[in-house]
C-alpha positions as a printed NumPy array, in Angstrom:
array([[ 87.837,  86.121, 112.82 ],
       [ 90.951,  83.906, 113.578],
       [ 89.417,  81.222, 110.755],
       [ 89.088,  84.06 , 108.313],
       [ 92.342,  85.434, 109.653],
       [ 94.037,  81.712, 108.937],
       [ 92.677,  81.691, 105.292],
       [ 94.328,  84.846, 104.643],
       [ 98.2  ,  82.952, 105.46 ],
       [ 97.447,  85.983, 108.51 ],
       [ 98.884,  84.646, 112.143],
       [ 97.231,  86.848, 113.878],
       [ 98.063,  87.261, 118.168],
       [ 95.54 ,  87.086, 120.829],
       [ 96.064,  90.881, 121.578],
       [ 95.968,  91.736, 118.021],
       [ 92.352,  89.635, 117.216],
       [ 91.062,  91.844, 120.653],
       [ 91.547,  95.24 , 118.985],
       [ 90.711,  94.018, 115.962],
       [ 87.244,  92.827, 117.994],
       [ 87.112,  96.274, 119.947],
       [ 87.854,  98.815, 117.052],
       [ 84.518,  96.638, 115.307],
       [ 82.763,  97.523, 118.404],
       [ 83.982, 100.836, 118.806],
       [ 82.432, 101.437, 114.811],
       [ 79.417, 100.151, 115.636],
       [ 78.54 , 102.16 , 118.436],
       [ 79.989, 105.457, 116.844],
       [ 77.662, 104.44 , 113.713],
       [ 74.544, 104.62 , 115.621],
       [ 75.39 , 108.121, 115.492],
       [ 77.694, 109.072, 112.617],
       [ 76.822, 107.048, 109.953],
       [ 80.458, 105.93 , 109.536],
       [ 79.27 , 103.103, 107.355],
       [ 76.131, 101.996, 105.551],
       [ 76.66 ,  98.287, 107.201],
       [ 75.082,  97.844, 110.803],
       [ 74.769,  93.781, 110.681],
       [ 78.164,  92.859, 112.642],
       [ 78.576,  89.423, 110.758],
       [ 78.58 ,  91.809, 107.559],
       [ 81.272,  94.383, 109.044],
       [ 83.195,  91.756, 110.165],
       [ 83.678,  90.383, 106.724],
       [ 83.371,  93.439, 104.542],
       [ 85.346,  95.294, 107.06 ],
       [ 87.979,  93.926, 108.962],
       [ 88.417,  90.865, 106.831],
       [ 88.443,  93.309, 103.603],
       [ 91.012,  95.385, 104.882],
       [ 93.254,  92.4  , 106.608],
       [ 93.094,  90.744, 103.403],
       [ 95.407,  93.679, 102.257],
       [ 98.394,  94.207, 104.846],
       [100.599,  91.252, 103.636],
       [100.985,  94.007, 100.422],
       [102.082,  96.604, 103.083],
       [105.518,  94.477, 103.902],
       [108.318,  96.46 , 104.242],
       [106.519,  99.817, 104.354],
       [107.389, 102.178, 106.937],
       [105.286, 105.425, 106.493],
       [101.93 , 105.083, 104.949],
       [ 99.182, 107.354, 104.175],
       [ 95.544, 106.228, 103.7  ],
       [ 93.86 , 108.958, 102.078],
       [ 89.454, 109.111, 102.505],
       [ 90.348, 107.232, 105.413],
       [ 86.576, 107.246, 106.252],
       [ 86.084, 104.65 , 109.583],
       [ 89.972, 103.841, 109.488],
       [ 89.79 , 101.285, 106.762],
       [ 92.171,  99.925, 105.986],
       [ 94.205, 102.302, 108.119],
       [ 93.298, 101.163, 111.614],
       [ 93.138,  97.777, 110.821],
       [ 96.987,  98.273, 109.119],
       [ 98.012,  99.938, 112.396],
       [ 96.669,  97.167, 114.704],
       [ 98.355,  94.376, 112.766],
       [101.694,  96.482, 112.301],
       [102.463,  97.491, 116.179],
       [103.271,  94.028, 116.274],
       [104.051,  92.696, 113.081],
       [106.341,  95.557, 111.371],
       [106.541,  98.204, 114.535],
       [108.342, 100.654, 112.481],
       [105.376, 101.392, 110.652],
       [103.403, 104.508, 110.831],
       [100.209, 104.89 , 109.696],
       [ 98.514, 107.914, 108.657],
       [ 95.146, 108.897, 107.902],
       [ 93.626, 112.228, 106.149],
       [ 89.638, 112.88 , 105.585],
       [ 88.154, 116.016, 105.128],
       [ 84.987, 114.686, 107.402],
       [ 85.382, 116.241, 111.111],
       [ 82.834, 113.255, 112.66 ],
       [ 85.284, 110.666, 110.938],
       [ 88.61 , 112.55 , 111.927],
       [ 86.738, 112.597, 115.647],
       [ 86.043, 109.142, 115.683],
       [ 89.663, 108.165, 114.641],
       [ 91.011, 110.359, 116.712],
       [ 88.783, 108.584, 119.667],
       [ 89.892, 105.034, 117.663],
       [ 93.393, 105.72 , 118.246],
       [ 93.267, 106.701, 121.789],
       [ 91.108, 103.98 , 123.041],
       [ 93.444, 101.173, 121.246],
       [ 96.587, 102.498, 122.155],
       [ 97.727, 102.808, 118.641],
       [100.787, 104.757, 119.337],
       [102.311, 104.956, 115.343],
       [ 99.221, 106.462, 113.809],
       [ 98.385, 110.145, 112.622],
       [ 95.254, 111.731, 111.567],
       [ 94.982, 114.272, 109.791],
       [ 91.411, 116.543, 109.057],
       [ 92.014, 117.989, 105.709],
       [ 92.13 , 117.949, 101.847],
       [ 94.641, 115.583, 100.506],
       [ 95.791, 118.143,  97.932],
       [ 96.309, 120.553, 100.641],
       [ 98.642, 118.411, 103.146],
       [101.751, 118.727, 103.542],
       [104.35 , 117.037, 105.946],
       [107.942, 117.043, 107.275],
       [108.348, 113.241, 106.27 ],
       [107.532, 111.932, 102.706],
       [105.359, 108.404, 102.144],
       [106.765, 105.235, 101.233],
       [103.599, 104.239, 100.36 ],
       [100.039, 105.932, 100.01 ],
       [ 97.357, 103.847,  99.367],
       [ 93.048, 104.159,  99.594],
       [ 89.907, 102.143,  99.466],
       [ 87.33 , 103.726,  97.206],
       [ 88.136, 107.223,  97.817],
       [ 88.198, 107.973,  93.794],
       [ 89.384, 107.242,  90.583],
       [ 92.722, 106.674,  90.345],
       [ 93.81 , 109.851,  87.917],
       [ 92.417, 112.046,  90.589],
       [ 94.026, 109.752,  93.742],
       [ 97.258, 110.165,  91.72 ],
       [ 97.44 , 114.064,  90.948],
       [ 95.711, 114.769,  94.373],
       [ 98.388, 113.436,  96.787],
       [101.886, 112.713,  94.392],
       [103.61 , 115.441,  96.395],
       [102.971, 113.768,  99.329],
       [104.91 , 110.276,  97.746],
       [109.491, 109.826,  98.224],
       [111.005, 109.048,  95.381],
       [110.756, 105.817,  94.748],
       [107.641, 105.039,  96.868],
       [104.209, 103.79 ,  95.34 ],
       [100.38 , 103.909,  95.694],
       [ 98.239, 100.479,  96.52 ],
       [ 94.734, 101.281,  95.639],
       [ 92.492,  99.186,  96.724],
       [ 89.343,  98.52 ,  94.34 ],
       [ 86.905,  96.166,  93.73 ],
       [ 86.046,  94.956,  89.732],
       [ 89.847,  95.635,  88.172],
       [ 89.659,  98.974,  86.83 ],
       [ 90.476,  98.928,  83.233],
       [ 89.216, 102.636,  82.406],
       [ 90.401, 104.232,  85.134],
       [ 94.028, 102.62 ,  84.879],
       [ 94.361, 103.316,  81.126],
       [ 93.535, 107.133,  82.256],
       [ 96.189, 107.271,  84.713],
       [ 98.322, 110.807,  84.595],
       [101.1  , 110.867,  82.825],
       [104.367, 110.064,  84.458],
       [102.748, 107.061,  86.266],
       [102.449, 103.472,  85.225],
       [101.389, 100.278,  86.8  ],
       [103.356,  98.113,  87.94 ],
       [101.366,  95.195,  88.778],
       [ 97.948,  94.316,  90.091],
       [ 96.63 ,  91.163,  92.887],
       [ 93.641,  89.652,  92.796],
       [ 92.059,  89.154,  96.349],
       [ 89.749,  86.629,  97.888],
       [ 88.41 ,  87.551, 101.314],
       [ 86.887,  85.074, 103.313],
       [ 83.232,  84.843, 102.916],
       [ 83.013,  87.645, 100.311],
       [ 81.795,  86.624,  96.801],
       [ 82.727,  89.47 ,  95.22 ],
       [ 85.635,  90.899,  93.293],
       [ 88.771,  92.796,  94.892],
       [ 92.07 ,  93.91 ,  93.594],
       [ 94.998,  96.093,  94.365],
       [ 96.379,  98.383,  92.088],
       [ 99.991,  99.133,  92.643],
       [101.226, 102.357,  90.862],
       [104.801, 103.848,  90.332],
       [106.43 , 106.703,  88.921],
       [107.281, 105.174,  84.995]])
């Protein structure tokens, strides 16, 4: 992980890369009975997974309340949490799904690492409301981005803006975007032993 970590510009800590290592672990045994993910090989999840989603928290800089909506296993969410406690600790993370079993197991995620600034939350994201606006909301393939962007735009400050994380750059789905909303730029990712595409999609009130 650290050489993957390293090719990422990512300086990861010792006691980062070990809950990193245990929140794998604690996916893998919960997926022997959930079905949290379709992976099981841990070479695979460790890539496709954790790599994936570090490969994305440089774009988080600066943020300091973040929703990941269809958080699923906690990705990227737990993996944003871990690297934030020590890297930007004013950063909360919080996570909505409407599956119980993957609420439960981030629940039992967030107690087992110690990740004191995340939230979960079981519910629609349409439905959610909170005392304390997002900065930033983002997801990984939780849907298309018209429907990511009318579900949860109450939920966003003024000001703040969506990272959605997708694979082949979404041409349809951005020139569909509500309107109102705009992009206002787009990365192109390479993750560590992954040959395939990835890009984030960062979206702003126009």
């Amino acid at each position: 992980m650290s050489a993957g970590a390293e090719a990422l510009g990512l300086a990861l800590s010792a006691g980062q890369q070990q809950k990193l290592l245990a929140y794998l672990a604690l996916m893998a045994k919960w997926n022997r009975t959930y079905n949290l993910t379709a992976l099981r090989d841990p070479a695979q999840m460790m890539t496709h997974h954790l790599l994936d989603s570090l490969a994305v928290v440089k774009a988080f800089d600066g943020a300091t309340n973040v929703l990941d909506v269809g958080a699923g296993g906690g990705l990227p969410g737990i993996v944003l949490a871990i690297w934030a406690a020590e890297a930007q600790p004013a950063m909360r993370v919080s996570m909505i799904d409407t599956v119980h079993k993957k609420t439960a197991f981030l629940t039992q995620a967030k107690a087992e690492l110690q990740l004191s600034n995340v939230s979960v939350y079981t519910a629609r994201v349409e439905q959610l409301q909170v005392e304390q606006l997002f900065d930033v909301i983002t997801s990984r393939a939780f849907a298309e981005l018209n429907d990511f962007v009318n579900w949860s735009n109450h939920l966003l400050q003024p000001g703040g803006h969506y990272i959605a994380l997708k694979g082949v750059m979404p041409q349809d789905e951005i020139s569909r975007l509500p309107e109102g909303w705009k992009v206002a730029r787009t990365e192109a990712l390479q993750v560590p032993g992954l040959d395939a595409e990835r890009h984030l999609i960062f979206i702003e009130r126009s």
